[in-house]
C-alpha positions in Angstrom: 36.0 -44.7 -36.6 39.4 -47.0 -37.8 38.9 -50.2 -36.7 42.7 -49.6 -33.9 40.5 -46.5 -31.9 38.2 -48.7 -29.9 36.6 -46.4 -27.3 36.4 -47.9 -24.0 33.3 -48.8 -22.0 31.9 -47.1 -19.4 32.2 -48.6 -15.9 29.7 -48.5 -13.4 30.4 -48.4 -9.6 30.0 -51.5 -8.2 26.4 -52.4 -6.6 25.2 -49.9 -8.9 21.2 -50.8 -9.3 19.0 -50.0 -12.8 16.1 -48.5 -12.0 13.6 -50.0 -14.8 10.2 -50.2 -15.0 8.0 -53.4 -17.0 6.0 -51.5 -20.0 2.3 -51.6 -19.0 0.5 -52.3 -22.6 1.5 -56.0 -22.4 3.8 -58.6 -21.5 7.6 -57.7 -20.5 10.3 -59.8 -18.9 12.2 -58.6 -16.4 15.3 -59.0 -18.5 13.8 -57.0 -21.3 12.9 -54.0 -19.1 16.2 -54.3 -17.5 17.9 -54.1 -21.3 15.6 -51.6 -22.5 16.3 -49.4 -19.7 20.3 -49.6 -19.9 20.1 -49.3 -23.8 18.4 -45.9 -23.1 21.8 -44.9 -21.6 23.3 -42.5 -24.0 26.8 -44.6 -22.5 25.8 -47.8 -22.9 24.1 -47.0 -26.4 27.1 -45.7 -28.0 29.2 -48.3 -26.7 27.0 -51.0 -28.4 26.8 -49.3 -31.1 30.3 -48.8 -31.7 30.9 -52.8 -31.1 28.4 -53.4 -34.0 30.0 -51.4 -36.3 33.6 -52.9 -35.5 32.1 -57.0 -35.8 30.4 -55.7 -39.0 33.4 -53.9 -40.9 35.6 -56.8 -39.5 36.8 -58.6 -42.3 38.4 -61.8 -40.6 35.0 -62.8 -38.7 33.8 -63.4 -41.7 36.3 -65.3 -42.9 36.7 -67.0 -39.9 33.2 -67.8 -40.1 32.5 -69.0 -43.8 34.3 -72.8 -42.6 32.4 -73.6 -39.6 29.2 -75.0 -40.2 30.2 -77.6 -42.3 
């Protein structure tokens, strides 16, 4: 994927409500359930995914990194 052909993100209708369920082996947040569960939405998975791999082959926020800090 070139770095211009930036997919767009899916939309969901407003008031739309993620069914998620808390694993039952130990603790879980709510928050974490919540993320789990969207993450396992083929949509929302690819669109992450996609973001990573455009802010890792990006070459100016790294540069644009490198001076902060200091």
């Amino acid at each position: 994927m070139k770095l211009r052909q930036v997919p767009k993100s899916p939309v969901f209708p407003q008031g739309h409500k993620w069914r998620f369920e808390k694993r039952k082996d130990g603790y879980e947040s709510d928050v974490t359930a919540l993320v789990r569960a969207m993450l396992e939405d083929e949509r929302i998975s690819e669109d992450q995914r996609s973001a990573w791999e455009r802010w890792r082959n990006d070459p100016t926020a790294l540069k644009s990194r490198s001076g902060q800090g200091s």
